[in-house]
Backbone of each chain as ProteinMPNN parsed JSONL, in Angstrom:
{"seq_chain_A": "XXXXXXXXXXXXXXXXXXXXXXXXXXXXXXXXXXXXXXXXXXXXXXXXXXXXXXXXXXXXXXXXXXXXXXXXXXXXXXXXXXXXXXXXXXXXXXXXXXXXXXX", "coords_chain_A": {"N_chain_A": [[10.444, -56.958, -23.553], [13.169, -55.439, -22.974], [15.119, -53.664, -19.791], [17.578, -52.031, -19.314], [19.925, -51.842, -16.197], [20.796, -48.928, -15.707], [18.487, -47.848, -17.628], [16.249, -48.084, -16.18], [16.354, -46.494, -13.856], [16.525, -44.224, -15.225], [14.039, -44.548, -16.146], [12.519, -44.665, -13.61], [12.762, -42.259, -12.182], [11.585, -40.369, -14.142], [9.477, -41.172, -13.884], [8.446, -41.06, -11.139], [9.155, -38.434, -10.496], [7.152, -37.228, -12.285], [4.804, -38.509, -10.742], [4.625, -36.439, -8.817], [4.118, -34.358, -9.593], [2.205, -34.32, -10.602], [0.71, -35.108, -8.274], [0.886, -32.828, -6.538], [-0.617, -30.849, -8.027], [-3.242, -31.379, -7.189], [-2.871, -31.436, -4.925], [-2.915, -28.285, -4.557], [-5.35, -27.955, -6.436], [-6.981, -28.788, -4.806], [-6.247, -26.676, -2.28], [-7.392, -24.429, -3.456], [-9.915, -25.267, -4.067], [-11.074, -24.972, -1.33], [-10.326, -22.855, -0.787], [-12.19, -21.361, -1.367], [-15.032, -21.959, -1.148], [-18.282, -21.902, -0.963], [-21.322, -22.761, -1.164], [-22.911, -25.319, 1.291], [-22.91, -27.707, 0.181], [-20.567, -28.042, -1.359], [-18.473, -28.972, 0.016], [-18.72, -31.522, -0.264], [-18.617, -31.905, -3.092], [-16.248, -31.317, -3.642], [-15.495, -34.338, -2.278], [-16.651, -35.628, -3.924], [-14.555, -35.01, -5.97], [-11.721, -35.612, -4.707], [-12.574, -38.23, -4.803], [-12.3, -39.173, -7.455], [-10.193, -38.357, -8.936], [-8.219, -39.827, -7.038], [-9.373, -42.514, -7.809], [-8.019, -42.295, -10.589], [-5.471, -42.003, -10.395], [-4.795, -43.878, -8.97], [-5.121, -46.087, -11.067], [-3.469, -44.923, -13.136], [-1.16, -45.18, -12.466], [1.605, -47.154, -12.134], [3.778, -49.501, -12.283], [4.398, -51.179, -13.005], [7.115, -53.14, -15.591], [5.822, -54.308, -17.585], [3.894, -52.545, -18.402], [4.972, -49.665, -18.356], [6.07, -48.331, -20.359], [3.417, -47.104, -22.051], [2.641, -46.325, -19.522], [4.491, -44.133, -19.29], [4.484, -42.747, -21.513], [1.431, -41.797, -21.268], [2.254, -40.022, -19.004], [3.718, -38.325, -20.628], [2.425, -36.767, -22.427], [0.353, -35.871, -21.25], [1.904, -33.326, -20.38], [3.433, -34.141, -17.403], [6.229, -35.08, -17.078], [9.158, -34.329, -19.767], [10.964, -34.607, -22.915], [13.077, -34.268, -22.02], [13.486, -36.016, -20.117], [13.69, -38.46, -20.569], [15.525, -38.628, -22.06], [18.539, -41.221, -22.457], [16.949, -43.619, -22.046], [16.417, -46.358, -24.798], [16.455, -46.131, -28.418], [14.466, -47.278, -29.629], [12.581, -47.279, -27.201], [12.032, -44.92, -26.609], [10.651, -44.395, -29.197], [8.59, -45.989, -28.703], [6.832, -44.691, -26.809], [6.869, -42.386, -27.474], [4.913, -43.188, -29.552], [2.286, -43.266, -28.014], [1.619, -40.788, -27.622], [0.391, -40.496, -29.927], [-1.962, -42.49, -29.679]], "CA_chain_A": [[11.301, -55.771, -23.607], [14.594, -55.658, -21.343], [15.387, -52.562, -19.387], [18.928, -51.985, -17.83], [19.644, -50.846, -14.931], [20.642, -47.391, -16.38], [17.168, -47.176, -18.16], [15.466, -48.673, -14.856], [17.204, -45.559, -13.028], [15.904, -43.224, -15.942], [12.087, -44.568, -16.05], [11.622, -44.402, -12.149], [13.263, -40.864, -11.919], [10.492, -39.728, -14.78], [7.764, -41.878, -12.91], [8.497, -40.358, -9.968], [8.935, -36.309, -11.068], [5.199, -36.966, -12.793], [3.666, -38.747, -9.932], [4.781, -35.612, -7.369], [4.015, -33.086, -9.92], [0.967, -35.321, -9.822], [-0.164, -34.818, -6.326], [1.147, -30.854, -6.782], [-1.268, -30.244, -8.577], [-4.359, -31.776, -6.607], [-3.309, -30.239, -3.444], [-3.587, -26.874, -5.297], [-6.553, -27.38, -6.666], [-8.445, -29.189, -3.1], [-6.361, -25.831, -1.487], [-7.759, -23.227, -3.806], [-11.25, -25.249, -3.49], [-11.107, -24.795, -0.054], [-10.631, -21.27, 0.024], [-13.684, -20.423, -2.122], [-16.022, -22.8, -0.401], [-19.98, -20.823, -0.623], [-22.35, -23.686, -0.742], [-22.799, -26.12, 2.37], [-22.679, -28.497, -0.374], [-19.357, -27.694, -1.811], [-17.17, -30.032, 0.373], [-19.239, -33.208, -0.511], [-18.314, -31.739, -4.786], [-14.487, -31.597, -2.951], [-15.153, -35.025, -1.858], [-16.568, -36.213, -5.552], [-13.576, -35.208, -6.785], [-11.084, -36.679, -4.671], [-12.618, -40.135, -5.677], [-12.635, -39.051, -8.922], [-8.989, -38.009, -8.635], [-8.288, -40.928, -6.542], [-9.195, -43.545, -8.934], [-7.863, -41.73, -11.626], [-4.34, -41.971, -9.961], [-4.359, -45.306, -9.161], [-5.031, -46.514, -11.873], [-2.445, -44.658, -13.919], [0.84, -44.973, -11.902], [1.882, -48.434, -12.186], [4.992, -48.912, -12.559], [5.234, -52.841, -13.7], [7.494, -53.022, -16.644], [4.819, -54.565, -18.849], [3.018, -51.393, -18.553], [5.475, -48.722, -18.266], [5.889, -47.777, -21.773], [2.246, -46.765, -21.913], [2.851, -45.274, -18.35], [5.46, -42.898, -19.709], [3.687, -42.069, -22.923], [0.245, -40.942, -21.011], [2.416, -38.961, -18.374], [4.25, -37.323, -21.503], [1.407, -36.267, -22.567], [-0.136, -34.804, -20.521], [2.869, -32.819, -19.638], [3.512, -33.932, -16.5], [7.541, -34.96, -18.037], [8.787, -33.819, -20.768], [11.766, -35.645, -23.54], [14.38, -34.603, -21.47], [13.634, -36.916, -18.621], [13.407, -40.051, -21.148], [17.21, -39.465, -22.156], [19.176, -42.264, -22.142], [16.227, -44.707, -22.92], [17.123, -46.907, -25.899], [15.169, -45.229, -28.897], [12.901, -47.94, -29.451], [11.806, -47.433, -25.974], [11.32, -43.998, -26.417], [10.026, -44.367, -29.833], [7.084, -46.732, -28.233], [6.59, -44.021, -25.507], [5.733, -41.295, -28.363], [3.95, -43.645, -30.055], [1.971, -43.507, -27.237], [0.785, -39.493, -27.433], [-0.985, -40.387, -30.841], [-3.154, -43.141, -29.408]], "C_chain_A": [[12.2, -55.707, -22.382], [14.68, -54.09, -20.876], [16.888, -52.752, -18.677], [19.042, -51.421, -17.189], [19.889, -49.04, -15.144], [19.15, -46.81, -16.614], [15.995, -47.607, -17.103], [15.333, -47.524, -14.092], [15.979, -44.412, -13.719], [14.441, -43.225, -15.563], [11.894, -44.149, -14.538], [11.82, -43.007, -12.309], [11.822, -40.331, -12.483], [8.945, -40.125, -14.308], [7.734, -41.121, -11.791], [8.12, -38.721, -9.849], [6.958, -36.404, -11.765], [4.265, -37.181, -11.744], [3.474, -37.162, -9.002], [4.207, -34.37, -8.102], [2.609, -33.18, -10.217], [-0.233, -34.548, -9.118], [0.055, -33.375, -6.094], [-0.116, -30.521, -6.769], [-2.846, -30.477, -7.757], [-3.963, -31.276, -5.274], [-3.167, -29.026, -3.932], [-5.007, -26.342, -5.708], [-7.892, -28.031, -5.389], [-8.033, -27.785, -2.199], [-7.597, -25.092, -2.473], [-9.525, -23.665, -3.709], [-11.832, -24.802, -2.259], [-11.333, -23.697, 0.027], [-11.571, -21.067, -0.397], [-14.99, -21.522, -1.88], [-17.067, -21.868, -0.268], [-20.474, -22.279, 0.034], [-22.123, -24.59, 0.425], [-22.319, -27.472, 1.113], [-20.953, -29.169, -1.055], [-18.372, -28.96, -1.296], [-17.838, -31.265, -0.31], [-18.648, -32.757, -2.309], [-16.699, -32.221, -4.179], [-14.371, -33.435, -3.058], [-15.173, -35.854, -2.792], [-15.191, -36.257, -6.366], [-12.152, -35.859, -6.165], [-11.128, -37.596, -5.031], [-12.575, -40.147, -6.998], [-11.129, -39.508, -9.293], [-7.845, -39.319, -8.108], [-8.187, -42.524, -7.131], [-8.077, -43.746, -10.173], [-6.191, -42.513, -11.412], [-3.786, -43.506, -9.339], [-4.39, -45.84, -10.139], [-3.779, -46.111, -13.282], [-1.184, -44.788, -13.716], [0.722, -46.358, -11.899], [2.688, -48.466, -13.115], [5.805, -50.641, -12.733], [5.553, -52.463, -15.04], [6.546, -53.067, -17.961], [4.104, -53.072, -19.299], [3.486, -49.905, -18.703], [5.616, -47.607, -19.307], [4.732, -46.805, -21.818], [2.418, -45.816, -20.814], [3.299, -43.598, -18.377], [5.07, -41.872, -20.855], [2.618, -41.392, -21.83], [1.131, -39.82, -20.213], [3.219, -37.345, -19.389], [3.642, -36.423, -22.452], [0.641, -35.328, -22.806], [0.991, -33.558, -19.182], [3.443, -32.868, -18.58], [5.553, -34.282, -16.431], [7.417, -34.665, -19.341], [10.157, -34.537, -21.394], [12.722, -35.1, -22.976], [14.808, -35.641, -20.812], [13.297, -38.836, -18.947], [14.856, -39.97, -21.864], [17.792, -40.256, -21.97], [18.605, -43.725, -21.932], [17.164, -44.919, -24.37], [15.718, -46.416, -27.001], [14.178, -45.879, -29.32], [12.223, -47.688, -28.714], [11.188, -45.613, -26.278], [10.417, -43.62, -27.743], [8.272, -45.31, -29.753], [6.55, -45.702, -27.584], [5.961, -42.71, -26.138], [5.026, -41.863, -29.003], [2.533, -43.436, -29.359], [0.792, -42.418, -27.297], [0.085, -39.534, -28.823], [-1.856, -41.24, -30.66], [-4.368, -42.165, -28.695]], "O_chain_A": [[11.966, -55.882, -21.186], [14.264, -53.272, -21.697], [17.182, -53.474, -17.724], [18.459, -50.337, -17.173], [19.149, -48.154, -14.717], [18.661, -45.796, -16.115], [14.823, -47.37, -17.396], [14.231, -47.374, -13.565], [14.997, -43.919, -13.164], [13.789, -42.377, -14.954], [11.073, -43.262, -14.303], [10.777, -42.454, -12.658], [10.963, -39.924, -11.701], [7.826, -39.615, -14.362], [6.707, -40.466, -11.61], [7.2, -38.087, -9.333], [5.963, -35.701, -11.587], [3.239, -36.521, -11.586], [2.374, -36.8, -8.586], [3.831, -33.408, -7.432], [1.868, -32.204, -10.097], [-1.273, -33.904, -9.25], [-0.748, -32.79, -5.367], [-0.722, -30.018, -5.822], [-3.592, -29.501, -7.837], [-4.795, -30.706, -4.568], [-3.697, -28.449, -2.982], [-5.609, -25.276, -5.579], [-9.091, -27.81, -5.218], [-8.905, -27.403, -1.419], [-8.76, -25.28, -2.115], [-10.367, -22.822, -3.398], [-12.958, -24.312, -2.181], [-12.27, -23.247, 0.686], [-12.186, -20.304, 0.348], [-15.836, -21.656, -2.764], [-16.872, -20.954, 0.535], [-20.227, -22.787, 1.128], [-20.917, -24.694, 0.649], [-21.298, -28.115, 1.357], [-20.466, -30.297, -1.135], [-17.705, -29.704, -2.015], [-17.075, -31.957, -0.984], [-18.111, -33.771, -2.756], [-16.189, -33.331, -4.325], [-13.46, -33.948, -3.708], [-14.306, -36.716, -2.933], [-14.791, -37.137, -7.129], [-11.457, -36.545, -6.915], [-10.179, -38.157, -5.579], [-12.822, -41.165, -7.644], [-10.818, -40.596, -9.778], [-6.842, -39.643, -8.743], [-7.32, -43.385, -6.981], [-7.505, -44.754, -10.588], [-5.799, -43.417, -12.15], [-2.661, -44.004, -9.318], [-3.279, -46.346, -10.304], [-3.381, -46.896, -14.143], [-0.258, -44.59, -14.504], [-0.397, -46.793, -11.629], [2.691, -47.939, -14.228], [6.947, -51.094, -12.657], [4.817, -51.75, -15.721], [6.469, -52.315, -18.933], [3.886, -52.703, -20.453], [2.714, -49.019, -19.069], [5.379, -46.404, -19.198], [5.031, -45.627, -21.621], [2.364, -44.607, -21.04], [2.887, -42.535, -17.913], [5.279, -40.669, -21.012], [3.004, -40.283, -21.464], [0.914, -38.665, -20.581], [3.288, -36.14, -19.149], [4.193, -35.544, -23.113], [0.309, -34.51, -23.665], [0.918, -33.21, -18.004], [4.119, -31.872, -18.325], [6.152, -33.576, -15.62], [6.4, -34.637, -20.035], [10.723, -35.183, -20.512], [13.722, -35.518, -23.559], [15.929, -36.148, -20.772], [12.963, -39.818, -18.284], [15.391, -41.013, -22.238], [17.791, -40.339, -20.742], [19.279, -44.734, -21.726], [18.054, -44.24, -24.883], [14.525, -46.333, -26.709], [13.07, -45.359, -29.453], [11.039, -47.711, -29.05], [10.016, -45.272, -26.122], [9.561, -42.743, -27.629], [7.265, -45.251, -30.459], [5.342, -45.741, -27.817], [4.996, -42.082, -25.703], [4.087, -41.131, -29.316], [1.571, -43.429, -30.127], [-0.41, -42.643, -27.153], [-0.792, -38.69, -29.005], [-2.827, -41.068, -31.397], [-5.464, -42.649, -28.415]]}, "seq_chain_B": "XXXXXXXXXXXXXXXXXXXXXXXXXXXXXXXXXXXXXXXXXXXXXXXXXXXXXXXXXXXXXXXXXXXXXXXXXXXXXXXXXXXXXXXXXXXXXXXXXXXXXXX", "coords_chain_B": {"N_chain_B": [[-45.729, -39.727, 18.559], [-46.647, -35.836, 18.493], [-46.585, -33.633, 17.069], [-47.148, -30.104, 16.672], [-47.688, -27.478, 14.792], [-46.606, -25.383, 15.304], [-44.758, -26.087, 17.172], [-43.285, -28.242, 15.456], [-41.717, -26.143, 13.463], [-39.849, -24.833, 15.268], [-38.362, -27.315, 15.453], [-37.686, -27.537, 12.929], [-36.07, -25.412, 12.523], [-33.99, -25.765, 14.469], [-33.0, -27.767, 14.017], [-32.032, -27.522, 10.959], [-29.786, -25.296, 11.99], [-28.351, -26.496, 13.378], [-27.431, -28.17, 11.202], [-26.474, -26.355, 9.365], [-24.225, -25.678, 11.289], [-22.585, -27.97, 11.388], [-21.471, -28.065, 9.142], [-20.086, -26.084, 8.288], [-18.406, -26.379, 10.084], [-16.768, -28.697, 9.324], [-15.728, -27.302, 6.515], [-14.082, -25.481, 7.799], [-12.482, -27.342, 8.89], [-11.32, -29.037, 6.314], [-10.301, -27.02, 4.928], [-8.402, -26.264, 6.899], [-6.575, -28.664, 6.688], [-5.734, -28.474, 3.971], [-4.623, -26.514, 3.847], [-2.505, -27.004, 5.024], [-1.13, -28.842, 3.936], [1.451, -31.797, 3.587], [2.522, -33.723, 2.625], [2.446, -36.195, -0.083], [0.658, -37.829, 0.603], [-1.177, -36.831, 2.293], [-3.865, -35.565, 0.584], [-5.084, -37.608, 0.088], [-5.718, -38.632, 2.855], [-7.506, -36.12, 3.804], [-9.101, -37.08, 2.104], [-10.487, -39.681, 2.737], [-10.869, -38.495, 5.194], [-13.35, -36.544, 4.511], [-15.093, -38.751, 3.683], [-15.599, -40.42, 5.734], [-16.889, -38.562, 7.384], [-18.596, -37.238, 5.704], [-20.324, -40.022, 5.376], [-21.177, -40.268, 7.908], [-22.916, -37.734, 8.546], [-24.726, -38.017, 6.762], [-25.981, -40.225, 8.067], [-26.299, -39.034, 10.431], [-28.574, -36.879, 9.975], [-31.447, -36.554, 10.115], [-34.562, -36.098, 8.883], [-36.839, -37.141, 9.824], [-40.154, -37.692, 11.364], [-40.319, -39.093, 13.209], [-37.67, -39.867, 14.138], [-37.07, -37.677, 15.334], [-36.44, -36.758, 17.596], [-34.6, -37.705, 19.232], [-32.456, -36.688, 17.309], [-32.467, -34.312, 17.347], [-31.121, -34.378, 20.296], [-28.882, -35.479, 20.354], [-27.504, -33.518, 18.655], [-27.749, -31.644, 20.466], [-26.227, -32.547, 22.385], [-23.89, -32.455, 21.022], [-23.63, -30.0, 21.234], [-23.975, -28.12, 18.907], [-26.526, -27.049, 19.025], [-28.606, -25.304, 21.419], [-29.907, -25.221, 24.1], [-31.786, -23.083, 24.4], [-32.917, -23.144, 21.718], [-34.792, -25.225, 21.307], [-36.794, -23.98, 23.16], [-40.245, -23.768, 22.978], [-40.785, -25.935, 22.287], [-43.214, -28.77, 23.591], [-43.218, -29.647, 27.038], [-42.693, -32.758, 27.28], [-41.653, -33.424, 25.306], [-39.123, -31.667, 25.335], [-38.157, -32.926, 27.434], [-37.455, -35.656, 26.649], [-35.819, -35.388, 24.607], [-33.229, -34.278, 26.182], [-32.985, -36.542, 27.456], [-31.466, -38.103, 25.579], [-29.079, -36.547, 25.551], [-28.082, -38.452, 27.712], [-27.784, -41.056, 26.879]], "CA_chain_B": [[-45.963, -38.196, 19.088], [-47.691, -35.434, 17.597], [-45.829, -31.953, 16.757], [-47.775, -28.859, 16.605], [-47.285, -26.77, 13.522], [-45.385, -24.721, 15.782], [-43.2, -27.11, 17.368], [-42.31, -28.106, 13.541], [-41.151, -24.878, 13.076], [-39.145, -24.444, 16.667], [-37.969, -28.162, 15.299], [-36.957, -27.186, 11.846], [-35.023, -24.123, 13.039], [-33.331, -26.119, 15.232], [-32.313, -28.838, 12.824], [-31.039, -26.804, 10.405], [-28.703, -24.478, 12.636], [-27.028, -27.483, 13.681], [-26.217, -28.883, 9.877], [-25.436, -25.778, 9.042], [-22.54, -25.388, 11.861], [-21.513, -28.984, 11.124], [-20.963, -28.433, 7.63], [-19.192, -25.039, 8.426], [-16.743, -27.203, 10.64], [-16.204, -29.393, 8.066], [-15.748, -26.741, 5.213], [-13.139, -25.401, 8.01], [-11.15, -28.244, 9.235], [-11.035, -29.318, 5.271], [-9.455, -25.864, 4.81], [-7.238, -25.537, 7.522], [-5.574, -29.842, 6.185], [-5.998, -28.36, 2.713], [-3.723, -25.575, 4.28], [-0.945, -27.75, 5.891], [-0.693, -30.503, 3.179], [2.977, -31.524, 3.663], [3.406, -35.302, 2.473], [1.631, -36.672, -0.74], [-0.569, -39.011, 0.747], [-1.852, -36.191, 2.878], [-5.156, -35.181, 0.231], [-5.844, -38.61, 0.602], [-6.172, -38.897, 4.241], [-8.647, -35.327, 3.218], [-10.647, -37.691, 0.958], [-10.712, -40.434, 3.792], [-11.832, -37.569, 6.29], [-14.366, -36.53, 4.35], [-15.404, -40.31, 3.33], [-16.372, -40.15, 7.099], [-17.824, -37.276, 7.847], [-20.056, -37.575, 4.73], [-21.13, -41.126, 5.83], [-22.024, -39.687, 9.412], [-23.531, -36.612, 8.073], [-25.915, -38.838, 5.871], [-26.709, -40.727, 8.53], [-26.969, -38.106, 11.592], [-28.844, -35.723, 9.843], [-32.523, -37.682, 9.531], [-35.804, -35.479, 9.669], [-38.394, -38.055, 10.079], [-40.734, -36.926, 12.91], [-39.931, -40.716, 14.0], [-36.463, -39.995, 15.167], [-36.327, -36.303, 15.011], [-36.255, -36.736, 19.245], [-33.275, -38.458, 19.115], [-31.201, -36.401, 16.162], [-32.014, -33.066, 18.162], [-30.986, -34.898, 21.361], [-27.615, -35.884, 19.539], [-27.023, -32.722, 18.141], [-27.561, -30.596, 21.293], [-25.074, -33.222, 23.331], [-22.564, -31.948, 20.04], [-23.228, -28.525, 21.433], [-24.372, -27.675, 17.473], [-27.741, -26.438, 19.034], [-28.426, -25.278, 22.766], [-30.993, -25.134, 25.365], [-32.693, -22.202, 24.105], [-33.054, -23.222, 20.124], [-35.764, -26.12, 21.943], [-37.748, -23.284, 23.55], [-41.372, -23.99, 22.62], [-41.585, -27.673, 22.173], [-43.401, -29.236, 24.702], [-41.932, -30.19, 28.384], [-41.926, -33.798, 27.74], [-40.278, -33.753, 24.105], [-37.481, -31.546, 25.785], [-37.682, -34.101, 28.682], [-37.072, -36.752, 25.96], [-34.538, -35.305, 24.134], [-32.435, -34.668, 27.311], [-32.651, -37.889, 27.746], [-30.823, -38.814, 24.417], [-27.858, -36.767, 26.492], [-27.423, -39.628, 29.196], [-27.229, -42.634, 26.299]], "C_chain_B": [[-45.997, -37.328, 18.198], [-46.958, -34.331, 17.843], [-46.752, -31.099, 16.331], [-47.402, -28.374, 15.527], [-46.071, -25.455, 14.351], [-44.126, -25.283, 16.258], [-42.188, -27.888, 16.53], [-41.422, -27.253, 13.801], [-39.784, -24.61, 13.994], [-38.282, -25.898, 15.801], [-36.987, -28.382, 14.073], [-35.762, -26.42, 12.17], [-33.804, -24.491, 13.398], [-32.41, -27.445, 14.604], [-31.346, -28.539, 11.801], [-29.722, -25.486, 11.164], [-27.907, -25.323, 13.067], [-26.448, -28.278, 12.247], [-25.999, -27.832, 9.827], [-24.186, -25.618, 9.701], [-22.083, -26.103, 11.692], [-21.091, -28.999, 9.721], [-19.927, -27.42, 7.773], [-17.763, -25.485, 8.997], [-15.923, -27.796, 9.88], [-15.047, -28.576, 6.849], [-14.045, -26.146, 5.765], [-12.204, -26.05, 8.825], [-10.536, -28.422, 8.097], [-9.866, -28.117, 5.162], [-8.024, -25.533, 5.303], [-5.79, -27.371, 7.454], [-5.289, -29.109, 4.918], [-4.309, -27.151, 2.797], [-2.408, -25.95, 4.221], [-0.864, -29.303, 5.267], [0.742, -30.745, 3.29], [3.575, -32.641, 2.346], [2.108, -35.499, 1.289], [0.488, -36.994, -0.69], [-1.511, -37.783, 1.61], [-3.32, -35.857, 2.308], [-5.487, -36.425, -0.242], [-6.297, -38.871, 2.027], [-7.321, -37.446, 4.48], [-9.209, -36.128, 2.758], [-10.683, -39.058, 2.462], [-11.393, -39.838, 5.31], [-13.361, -37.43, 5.958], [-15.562, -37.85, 3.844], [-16.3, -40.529, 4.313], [-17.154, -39.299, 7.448], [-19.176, -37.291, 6.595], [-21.076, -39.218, 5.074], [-21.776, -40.698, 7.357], [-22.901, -38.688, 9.27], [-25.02, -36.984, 7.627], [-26.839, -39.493, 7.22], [-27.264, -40.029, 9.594], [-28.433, -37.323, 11.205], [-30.674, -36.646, 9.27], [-34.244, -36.558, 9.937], [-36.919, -36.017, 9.709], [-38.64, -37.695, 11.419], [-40.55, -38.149, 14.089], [-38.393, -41.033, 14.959], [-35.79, -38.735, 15.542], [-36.035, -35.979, 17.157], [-35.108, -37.043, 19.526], [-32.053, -37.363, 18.358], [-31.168, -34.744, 17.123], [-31.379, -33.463, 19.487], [-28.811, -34.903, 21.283], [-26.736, -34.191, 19.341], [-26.915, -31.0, 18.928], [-26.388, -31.239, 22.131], [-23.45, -32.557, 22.561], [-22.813, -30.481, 20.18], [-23.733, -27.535, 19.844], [-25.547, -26.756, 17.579], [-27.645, -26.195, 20.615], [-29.786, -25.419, 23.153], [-32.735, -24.286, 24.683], [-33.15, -22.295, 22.333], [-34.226, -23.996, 20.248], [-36.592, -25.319, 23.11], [-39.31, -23.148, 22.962], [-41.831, -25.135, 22.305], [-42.171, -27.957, 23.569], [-42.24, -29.727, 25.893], [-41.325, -31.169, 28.087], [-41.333, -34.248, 26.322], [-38.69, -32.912, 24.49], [-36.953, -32.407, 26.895], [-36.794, -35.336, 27.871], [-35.76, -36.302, 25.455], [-33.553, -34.733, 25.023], [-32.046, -35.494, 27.741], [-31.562, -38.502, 26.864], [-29.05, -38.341, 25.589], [-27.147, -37.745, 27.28], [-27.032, -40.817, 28.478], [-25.612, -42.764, 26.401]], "O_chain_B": [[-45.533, -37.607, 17.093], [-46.699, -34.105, 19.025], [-47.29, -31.526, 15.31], [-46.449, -29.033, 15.112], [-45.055, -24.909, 13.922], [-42.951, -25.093, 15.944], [-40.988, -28.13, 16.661], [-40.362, -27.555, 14.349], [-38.753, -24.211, 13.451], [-37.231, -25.427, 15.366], [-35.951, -29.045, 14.042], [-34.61, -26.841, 12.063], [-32.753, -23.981, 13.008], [-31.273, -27.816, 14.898], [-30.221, -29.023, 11.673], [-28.862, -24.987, 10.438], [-26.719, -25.026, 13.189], [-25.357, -28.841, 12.164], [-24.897, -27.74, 10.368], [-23.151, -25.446, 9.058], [-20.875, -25.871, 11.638], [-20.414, -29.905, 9.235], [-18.805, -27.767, 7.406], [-16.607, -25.209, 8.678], [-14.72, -27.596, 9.712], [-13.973, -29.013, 6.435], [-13.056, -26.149, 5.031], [-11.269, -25.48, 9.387], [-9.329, -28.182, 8.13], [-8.669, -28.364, 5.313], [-7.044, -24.99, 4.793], [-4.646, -27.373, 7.908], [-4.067, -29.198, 4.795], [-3.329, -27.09, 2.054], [-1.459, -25.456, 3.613], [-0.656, -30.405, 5.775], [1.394, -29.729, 3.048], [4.497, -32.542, 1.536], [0.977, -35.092, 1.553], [-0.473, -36.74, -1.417], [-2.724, -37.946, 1.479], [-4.186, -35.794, 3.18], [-6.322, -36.378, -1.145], [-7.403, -39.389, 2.181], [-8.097, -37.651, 5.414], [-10.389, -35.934, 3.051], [-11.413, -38.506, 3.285], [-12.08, -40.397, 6.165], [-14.315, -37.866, 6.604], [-16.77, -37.648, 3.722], [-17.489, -40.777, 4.113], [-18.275, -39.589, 7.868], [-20.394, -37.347, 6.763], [-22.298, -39.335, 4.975], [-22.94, -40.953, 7.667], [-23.859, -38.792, 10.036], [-26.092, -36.484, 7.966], [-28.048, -39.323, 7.379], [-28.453, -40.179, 9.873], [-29.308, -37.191, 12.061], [-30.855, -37.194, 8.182], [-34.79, -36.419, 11.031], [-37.973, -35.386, 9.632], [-37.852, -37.46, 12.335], [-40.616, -38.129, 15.318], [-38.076, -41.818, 15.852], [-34.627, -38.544, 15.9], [-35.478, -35.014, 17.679], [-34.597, -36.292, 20.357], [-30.915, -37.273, 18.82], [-30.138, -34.171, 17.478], [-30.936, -32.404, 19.931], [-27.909, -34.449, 21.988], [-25.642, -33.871, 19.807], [-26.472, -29.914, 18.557], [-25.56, -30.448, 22.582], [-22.381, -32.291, 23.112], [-22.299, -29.712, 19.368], [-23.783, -26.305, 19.88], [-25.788, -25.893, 16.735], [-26.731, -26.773, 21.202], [-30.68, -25.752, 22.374], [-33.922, -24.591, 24.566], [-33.746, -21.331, 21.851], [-35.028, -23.696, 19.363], [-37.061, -26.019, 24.007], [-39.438, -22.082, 22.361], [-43.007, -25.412, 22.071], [-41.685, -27.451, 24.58], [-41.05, -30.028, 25.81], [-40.105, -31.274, 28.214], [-40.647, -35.263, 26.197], [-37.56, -33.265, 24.151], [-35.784, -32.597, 27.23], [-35.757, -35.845, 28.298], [-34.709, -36.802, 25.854], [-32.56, -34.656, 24.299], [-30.99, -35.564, 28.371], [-30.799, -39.343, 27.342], [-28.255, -39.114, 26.125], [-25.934, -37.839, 27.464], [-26.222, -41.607, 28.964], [-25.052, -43.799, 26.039]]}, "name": "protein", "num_of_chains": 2, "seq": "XXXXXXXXXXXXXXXXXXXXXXXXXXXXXXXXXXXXXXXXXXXXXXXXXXXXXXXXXXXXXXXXXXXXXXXXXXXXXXXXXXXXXXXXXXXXXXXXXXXXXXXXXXXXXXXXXXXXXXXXXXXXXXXXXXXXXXXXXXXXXXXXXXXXXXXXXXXXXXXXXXXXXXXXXXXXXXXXXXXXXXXXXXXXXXXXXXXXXXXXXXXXXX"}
């Protein structure tokens, strides 16, 4: 599958806006853990879920072509873009990319 | 060396008042990064804090009567416990664990 530089431009932009809205969201929810901290235990659950979190996030951003498709589909998803920000894909590409939210 | 059922007790006391303030530190340094996240990578370098502090934690925190001379020794040098929390152990287990001070 070829990408041109136009739709090279497009995919990072939407890779990018998901990863940050991403990481938003996990420093929101490690602040709001934070504030409501009881148990002594509590930070070590905090710390479960960074690695949880952690993994999670590596493993999903990758941003080699082979994989991108897929990339774009899970982040579309799970709302993190939405079909505006796949405009100007070619519609195969974005017809692989919804293919994507019925797997 | 041989602990009294009281010097347990004086020993326990004194064990636990120092995890609990080190976890409290923890709960509020976490809090006050959790606070001032600026840059992405920042609630990773949180999960890399606590990565540490949970591996030291694990290992500081040891109540075998085999090294419990040592971990109170440790944990009065970290100021976590004082002078007077080691009021009723014998002379020469507070002699000893004074000693841990000078390593």
């Amino acid at each position: 599958m070829k990408w041109s530089a136009r739709e090279k431009k497009i995919a990072r932009a939407a890779y990018d806006k998901a990863y940050k809205i991403e990481m938003q969201r996990i420093q929101e929810a490690v602040y709001e853990k934070a504030k409501n901290f009881k148990e002594e235990n509590d930070v070590w659950r905090l710390h479960d879920y960074l690695t949880r979190k952690r993994r999670e996030v590596d493993e999903k951003y990758d941003y080699r072509y082979s994989v991108l498709i897929f990339v774009l589909g899970r982040v579309l998803r799970e709302r993190l873009i939405s079909d505006e920000d796949l405009e100007g894909l070619s519609q195969d590409k974005v017809a692989m990319i919804r293919r994507v939210l019925e797997i």
